[in-house]
BABASE-517542 format. One line per 8 residues: their letters; for each residue x, y, z of N, C-alpha, C. Coordinates in steps of 0.1 Angstrom, whole numbers, plus 5000, padded with zeros to 4 digits. Layout:
<atoms>
a	X/Y/Z/X/Y/Z/X/Y/Z ~ ...
</atoms>
This chain:
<atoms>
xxxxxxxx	5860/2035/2163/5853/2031/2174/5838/2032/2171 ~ 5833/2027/2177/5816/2025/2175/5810/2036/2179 ~ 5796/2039/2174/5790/2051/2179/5776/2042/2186 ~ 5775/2031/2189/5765/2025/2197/5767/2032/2212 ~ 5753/2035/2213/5753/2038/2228/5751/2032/2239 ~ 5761/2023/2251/5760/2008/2257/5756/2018/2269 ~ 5745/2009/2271/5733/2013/2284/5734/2005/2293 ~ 5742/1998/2292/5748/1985/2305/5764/1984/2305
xxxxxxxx	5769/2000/2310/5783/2001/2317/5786/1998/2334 ~ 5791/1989/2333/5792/1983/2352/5800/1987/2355 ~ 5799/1994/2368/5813/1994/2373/5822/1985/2379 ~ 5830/1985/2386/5841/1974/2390/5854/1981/2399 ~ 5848/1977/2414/5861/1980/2421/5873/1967/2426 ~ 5881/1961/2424/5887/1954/2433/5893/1955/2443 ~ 5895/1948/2450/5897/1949/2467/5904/1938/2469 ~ 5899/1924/2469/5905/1913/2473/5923/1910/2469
xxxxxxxx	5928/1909/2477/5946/1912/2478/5949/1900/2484 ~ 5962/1894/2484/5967/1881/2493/5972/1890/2502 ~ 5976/1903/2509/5983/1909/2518/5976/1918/2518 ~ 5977/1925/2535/5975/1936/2533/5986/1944/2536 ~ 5989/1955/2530/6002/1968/2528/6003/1973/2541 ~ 5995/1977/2547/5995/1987/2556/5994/1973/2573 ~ 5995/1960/2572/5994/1951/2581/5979/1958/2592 ~ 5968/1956/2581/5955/1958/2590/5949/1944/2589
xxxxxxxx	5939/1947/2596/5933/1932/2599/5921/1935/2587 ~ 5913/1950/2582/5905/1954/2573/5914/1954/2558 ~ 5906/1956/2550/5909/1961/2537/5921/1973/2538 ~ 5928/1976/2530/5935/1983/2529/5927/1999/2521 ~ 5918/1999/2513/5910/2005/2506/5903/2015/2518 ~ 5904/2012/2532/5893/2018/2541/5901/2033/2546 ~ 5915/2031/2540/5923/2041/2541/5917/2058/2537 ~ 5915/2068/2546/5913/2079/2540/5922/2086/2529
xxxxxxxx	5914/2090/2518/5925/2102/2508/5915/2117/2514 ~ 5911/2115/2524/5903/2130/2523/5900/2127/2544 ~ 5897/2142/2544/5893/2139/2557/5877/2133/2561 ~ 5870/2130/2551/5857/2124/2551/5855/2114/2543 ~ 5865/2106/2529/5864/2104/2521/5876/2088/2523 ~ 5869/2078/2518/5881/2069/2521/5886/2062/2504 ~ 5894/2053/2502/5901/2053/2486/5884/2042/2482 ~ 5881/2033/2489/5868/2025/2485/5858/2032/2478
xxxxxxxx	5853/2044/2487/5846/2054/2483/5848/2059/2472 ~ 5860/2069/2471/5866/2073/2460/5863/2067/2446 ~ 5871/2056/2447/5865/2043/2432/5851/2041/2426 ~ 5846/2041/2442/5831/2041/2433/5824/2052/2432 ~ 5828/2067/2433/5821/2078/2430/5827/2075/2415 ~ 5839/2072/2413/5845/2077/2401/5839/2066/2394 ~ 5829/2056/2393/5823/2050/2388/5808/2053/2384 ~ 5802/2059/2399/5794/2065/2392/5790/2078/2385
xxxxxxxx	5805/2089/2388/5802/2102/2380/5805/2093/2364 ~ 5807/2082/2359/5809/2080/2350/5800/2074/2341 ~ 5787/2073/2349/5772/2067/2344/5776/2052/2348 ~ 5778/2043/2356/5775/2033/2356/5760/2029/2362 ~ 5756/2017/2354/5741/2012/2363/5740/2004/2369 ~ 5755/1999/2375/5759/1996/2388/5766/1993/2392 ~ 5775/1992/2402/5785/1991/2408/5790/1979/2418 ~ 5802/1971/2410/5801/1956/2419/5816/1961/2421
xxxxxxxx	5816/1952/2438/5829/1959/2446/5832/1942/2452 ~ 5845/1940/2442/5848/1924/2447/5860/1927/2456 ~ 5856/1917/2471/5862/1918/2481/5865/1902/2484 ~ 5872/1898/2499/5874/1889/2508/5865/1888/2511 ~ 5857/1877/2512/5843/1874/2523/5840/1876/2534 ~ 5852/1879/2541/5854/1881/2554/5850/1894/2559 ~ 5847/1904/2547/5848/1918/2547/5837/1920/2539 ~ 5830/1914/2537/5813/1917/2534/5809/1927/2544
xxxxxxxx	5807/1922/2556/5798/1925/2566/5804/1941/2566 ~ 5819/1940/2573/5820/1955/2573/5823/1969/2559 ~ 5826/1961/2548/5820/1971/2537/5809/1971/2533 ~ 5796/1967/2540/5780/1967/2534/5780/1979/2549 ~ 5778/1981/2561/5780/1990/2566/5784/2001/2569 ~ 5799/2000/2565/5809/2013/2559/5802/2020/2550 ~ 5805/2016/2535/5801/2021/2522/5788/2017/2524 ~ 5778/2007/2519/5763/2011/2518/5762/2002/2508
xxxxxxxx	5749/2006/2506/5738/1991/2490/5742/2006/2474 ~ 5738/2023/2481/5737/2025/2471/5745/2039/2470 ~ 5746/2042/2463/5753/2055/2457/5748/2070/2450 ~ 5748/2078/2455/5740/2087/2443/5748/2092/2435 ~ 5743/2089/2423/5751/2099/2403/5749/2114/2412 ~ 5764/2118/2406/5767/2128/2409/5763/2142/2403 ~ 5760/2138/2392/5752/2145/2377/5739/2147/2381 ~ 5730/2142/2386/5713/2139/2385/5713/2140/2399
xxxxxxxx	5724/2143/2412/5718/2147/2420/5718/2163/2422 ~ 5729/2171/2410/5728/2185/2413/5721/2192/2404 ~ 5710/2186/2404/5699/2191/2387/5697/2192/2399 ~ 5699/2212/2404/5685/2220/2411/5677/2227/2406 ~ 5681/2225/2393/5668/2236/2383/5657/2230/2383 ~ 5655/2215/2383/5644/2207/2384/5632/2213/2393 ~ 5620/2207/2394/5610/2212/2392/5611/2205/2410 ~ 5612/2192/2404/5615/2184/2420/5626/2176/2419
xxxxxxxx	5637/2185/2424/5647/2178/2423/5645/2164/2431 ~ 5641/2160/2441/5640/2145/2446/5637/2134/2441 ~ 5628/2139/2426/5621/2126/2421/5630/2127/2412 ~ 5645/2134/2404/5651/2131/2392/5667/2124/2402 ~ 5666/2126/2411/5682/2118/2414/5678/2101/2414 ~ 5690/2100/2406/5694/2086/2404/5702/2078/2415 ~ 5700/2066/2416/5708/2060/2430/5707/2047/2423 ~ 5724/2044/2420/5732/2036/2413/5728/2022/2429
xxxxxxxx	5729/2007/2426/5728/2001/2434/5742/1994/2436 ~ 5753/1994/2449/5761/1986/2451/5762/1971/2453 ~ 5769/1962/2444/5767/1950/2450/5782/1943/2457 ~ 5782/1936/2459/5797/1929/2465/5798/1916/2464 ~ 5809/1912/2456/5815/1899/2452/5827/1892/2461 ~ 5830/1879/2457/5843/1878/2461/5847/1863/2456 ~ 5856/1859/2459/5863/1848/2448/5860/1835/2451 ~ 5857/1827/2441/5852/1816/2446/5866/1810/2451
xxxxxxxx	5859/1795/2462/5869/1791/2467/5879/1779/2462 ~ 5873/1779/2449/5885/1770/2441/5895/1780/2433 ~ 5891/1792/2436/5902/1804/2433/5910/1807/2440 ~ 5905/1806/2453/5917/1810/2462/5930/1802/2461 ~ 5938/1812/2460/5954/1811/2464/5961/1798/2454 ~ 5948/1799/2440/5954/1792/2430/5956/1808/2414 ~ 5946/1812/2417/5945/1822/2407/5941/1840/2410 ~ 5938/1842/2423/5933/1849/2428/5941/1862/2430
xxxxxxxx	5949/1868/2422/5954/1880/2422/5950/1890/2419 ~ 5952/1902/2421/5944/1912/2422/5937/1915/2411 ~ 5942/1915/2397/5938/1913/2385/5922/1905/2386 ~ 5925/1891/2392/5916/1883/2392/5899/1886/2393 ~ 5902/1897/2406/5889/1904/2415/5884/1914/2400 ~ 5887/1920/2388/5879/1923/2380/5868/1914/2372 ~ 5882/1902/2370/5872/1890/2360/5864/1886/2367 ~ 5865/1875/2382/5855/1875/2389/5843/1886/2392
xxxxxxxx	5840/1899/2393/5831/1908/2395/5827/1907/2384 ~ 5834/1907/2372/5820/1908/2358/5819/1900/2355 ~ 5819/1886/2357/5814/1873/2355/5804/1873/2362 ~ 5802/1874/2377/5793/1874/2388/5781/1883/2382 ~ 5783/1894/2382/5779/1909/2374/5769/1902/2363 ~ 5775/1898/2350/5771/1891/2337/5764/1878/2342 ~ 5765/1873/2349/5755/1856/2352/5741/1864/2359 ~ 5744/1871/2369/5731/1876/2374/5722/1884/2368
xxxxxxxx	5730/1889/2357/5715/1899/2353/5711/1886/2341 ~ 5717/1881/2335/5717/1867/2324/5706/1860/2331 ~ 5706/1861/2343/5694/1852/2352/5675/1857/2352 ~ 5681/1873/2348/5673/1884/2349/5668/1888/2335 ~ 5674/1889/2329/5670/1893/2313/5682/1893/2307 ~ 5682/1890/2294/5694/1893/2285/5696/1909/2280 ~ 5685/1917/2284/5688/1930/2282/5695/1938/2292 ~ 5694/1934/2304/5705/1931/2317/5722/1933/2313
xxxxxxxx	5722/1927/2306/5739/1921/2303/5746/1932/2303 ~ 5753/1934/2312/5766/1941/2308/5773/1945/2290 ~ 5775/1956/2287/5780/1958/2277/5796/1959/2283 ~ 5798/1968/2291/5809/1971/2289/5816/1971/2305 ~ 5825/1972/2314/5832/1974/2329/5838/1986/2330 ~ 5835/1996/2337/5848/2005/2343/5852/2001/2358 ~ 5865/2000/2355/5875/1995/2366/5878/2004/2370 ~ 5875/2005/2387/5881/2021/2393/5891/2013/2405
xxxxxxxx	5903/2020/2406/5912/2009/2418/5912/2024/2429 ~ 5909/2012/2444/5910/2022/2457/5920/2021/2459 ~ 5935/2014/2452/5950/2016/2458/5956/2028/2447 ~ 5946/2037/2444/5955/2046/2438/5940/2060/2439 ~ 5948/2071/2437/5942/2084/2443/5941/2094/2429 ~ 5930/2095/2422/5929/2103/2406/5913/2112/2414 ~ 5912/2118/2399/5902/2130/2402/5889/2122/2401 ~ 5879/2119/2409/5870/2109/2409/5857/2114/2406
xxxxxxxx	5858/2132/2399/5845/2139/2393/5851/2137/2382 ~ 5863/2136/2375/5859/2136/2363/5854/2132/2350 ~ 5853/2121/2354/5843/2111/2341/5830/2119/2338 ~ 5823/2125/2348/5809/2131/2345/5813/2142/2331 ~ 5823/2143/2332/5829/2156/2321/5832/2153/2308 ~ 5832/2135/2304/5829/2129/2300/5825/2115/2293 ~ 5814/2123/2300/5803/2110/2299/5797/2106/2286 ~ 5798/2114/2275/5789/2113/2263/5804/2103/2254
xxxxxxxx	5817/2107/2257/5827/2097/2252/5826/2085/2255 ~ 5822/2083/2272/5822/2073/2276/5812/2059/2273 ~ 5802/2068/2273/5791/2058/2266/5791/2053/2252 ~ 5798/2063/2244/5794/2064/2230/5809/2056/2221 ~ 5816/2055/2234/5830/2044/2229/5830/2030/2234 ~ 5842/2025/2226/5844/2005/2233/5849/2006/2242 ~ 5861/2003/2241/5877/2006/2252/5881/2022/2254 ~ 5879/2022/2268/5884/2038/2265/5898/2036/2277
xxxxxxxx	5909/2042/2282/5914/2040/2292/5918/2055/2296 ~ 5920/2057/2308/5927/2073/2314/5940/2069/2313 ~ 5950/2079/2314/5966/2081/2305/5971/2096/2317 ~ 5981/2086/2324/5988/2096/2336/6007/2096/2327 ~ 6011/2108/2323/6024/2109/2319/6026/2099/2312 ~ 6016/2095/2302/6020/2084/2291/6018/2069/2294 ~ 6013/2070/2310/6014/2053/2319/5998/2049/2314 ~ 5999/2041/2312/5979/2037/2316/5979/2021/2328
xxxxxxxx	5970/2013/2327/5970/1999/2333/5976/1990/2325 ~ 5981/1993/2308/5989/1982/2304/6004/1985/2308 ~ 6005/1991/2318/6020/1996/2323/6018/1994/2334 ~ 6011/1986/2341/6007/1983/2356/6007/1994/2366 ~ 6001/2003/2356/5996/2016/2369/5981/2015/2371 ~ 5976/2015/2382/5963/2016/2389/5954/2031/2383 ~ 5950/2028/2369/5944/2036/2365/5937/2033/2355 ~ 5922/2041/2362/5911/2033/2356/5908/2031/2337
xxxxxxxx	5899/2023/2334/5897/2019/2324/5890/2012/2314 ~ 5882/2011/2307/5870/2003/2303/5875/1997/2291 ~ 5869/1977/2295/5867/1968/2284/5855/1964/2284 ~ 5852/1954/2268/5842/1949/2269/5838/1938/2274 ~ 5827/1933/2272/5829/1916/2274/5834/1907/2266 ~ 5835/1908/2257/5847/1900/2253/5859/1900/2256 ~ 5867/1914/2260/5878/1916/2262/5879/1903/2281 ~ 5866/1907/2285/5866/1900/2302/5867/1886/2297
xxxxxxxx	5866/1876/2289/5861/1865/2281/5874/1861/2281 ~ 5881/1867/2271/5893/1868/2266/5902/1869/2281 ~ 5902/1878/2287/5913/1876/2298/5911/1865/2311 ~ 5902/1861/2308/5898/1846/2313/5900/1839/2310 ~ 5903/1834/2297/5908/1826/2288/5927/1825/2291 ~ 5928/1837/2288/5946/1842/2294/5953/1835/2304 ~ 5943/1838/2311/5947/1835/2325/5950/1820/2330 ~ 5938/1817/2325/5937/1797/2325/5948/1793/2315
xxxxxxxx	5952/1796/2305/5958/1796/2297/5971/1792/2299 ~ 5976/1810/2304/5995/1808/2309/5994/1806/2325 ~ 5986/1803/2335/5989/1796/2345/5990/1784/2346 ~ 6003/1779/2355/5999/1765/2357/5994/1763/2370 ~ 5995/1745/2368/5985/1743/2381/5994/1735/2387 ~ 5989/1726/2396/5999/1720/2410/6006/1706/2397 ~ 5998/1704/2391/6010/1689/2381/6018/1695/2372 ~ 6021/1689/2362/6027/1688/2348/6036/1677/2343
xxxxxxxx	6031/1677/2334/6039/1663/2321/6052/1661/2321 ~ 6054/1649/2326/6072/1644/2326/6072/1640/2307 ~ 6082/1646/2302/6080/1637/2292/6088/1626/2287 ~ 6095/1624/2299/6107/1612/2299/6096/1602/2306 ~ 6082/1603/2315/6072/1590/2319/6061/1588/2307 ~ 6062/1600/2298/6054/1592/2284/6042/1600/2283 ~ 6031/1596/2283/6018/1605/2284/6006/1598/2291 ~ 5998/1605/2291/5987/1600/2302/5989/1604/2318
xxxxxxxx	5978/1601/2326/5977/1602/2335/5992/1597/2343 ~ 5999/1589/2342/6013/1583/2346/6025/1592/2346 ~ 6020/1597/2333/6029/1612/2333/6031/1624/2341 ~ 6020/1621/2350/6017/1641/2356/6028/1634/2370 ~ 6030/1649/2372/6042/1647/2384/6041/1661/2392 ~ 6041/1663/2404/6041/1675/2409/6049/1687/2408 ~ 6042/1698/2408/6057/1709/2403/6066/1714/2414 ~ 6075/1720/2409/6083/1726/2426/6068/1736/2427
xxxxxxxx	6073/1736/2444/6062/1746/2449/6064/1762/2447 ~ 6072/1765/2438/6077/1781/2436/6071/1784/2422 ~ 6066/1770/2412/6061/1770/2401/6045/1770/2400 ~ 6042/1765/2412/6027/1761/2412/6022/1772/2409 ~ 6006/1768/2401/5995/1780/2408/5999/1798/2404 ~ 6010/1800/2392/6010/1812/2385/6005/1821/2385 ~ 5992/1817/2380/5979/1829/2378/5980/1838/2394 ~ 5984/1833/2404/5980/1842/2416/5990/1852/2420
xxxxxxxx	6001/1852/2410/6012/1867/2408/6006/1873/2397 ~ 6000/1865/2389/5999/1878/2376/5998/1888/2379 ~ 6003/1901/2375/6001/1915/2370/5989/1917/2366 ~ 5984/1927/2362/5971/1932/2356/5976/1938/2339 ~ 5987/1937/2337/5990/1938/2322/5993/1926/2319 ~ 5996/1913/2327/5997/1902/2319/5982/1898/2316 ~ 5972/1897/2327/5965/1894/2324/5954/1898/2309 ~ 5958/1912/2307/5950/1920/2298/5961/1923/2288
xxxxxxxx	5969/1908/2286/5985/1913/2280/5980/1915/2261 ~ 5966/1907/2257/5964/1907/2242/5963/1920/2239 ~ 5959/1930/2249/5953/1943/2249/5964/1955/2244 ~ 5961/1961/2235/5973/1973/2232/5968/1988/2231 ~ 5974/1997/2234/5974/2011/2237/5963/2014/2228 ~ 5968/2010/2214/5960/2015/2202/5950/2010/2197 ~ 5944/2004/2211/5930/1999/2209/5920/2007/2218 ~ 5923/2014/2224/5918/2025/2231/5917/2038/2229
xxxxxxxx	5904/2047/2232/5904/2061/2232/5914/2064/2246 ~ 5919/2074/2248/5921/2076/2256/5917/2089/2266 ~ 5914/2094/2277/5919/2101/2284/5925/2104/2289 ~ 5934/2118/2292/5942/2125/2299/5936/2123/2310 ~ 5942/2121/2324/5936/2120/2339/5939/2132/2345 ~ 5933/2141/2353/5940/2149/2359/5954/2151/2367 ~ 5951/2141/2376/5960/2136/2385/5964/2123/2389 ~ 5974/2116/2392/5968/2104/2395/5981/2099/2407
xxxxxxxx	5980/2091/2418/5990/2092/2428/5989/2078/2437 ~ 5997/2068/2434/5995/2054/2438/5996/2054/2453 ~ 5989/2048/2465/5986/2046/2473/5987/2028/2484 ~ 5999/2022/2472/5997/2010/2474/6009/2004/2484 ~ 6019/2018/2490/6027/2018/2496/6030/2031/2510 ~ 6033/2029/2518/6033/2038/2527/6041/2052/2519 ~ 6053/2048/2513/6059/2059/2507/6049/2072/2497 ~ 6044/2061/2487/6034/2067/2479/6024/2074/2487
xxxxxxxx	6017/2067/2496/6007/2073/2502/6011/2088/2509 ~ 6024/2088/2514/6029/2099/2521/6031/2111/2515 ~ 6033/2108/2497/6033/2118/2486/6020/2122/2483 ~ 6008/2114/2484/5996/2115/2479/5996/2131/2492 ~ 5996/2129/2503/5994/2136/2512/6000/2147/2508 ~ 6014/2147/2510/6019/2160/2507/6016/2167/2495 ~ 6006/2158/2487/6008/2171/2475/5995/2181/2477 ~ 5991/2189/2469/5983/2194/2464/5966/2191/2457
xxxxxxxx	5964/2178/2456/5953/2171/2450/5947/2167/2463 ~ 5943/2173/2469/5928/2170/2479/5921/2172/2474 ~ 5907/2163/2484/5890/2165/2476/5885/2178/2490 ~ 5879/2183/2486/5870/2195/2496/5857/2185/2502 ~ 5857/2193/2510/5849/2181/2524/5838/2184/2518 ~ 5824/2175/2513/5812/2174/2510/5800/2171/2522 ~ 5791/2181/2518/5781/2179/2529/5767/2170/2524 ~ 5771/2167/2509/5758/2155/2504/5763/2144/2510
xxxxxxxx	5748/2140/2511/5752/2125/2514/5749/2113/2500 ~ 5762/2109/2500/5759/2104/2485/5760/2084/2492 ~ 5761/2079/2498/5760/2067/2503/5749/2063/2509 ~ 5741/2053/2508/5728/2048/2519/5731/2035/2519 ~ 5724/2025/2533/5725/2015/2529/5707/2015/2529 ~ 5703/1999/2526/5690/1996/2525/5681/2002/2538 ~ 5673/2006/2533/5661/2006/2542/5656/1997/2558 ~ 5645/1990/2551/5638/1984/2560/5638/1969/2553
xxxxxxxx	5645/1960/2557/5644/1946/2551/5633/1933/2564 ~ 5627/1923/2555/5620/1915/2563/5627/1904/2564 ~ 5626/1898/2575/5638/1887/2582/5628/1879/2594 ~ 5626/1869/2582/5617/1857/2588/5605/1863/2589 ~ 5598/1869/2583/5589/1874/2576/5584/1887/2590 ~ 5595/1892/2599/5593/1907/2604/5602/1918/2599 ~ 5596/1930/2596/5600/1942/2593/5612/1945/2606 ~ 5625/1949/2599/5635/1951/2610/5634/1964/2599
xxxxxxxx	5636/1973/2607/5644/1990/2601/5661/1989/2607 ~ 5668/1991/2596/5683/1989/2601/5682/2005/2598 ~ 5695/2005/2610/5700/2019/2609/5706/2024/2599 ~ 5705/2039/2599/5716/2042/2587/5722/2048/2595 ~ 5740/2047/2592/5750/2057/2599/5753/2068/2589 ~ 5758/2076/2593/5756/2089/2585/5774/2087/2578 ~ 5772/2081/2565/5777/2085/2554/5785/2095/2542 ~ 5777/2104/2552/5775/2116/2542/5791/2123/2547
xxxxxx	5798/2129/2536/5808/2141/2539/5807/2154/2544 ~ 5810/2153/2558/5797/2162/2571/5799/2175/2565 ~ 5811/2181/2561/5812/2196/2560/5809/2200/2546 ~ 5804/2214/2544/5799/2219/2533/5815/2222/2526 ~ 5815/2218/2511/5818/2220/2502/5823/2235/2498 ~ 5836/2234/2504/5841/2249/2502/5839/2257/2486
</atoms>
């Protein structure tokens, strides 16, 4: 593995689903794993205890408005906000910026599977800073999923592997994400390139070639409607199917407890792996924005995990 140190690790939560599990009208993600703490949140602490320098959260469009008020623009690194030895601690905390994506609309409900909401976010992610500088670019993605419940301090623990490797993935009882378990993981951009490629690749689309009408345009014929449009079942191991174990570092996860079913979720509870109620406030949203060239002060709701940290 390389010893280059990539200073443009993104994070990456996805959200956007064709159903939702739990029959809400919201995200399924808004679910609490804590009594202060919900699985959306969760994802992107675990993104940024892991040094990301920023964090893109691909959703439904529909659900912009209420996850920029829920969750917030920004985040605080969990590392750099408890440097109290500092001289001033206020001027060394770092605050990671959230952004929010969502699928274009020639994707919907042709390719758009949950898988999909990573490629889409680091494509989005990669064009914009590309717009900005090429020293911008994304090196690398950590994928954190809100439909599953892992220990979301632990990357800060580390962080010096994380930077200083390619592919790294977390490893629950031998499972990782190429076994279609919801646990997080980092590729490069090429690997995001590549599963783009995949994807267009082994999906099909609404035609295909009779080869008893010959070739050309005369040839295409409509598919049964149970064949169409592939890409929007894929798995997350088909999509990243070129990808093998032994191309990654790995870490051991502490815990890890899928959430993407009532049953599961009911295990998550009963066990033993709660988070302790936090009294930082590690979410804000923006400030004071101008809108039609007057100063509005938007409120902030209080974010923060109200009780002190047993």
């Amino acid at each position: 593995m390389s010893n280059i140190d990539h200073r443009h690790l993104v994070g990456i939560v996805p959200l956007a689903k064709p159903y939702s599990i739990y029959n809400n009208i919201w995200d399924d993600g808004f679910i609490n794993i804590s009594e202060t703490v919900n699985a959306i949140q969760g994802a992107i602490l675990e993104c940024a205890s892991a040094g990301c320098s920023s964090i893109w959260v691909n959703a439904d469009y529909e659900q912009i408005p209420l996850l920029k008020k829920r969750i917030g623009s920004w985040v605080e690194d969990p590392v750099y906000y408890r440097r109290t030895f500092e001289k001033k601690p206020s001027l060394t905390k770092k605050k990671i910026p959230i952004y929010y994506s969502w699928n274009h609309q020639k994707d919907i409900g042709r390719r758009d599977s949950y898988g999909w909401g990573i490629i889409n976010a680091g494509f989005v992610a990669t064009k914009i800073a590309q717009n900005i500088s090429k020293h911008l670019i994304p090196d690398r993605f950590y994928v954190s999923f809100p439909v599953s419940v892992t220990n979301f301090w632990q990357p800060q623990h580390h962080r010096k592997q994380i930077h200083r490797g390619d592919r790294i993935c977390f490893v629950h009882e031998g499972k990782t994400f190429l076994d279609d378990e919801f646990i997080s993981f980092i590729i490069t951009q090429e690997d995001l390139r590549e599963a783009n490629r995949n994807v267009k690749d082994k999906g099909t689309g609404f035609k295909m070639v009779d080869p008893e009408l010959g070739k050309g345009l005369d040839a295409l014929v409509k598919r049964p409607p149970e064949e169409r449009w592939s890409a929007r079942k894929f798995k997350i191991s088909e999509i990243f199917s070129f990808l093998k174990l032994k191309d990654f570092d790995t870490i051991e996860g502490d815990f890890y407890h899928r959430i993407d079913t009532w049953e599961g979720y009911k295990s998550f509870m009963k066990s033993d792996n709660h988070f302790r109620k936090l009294n930082t406030k590690y979410f804000y949203n923006r400030g004071k924005h101008k809108i039609n060239g007057h100063e509005e002060t938007e409120q902030r709701p209080d974010y923060s995990f109200s009780k002190e940290d047993e």
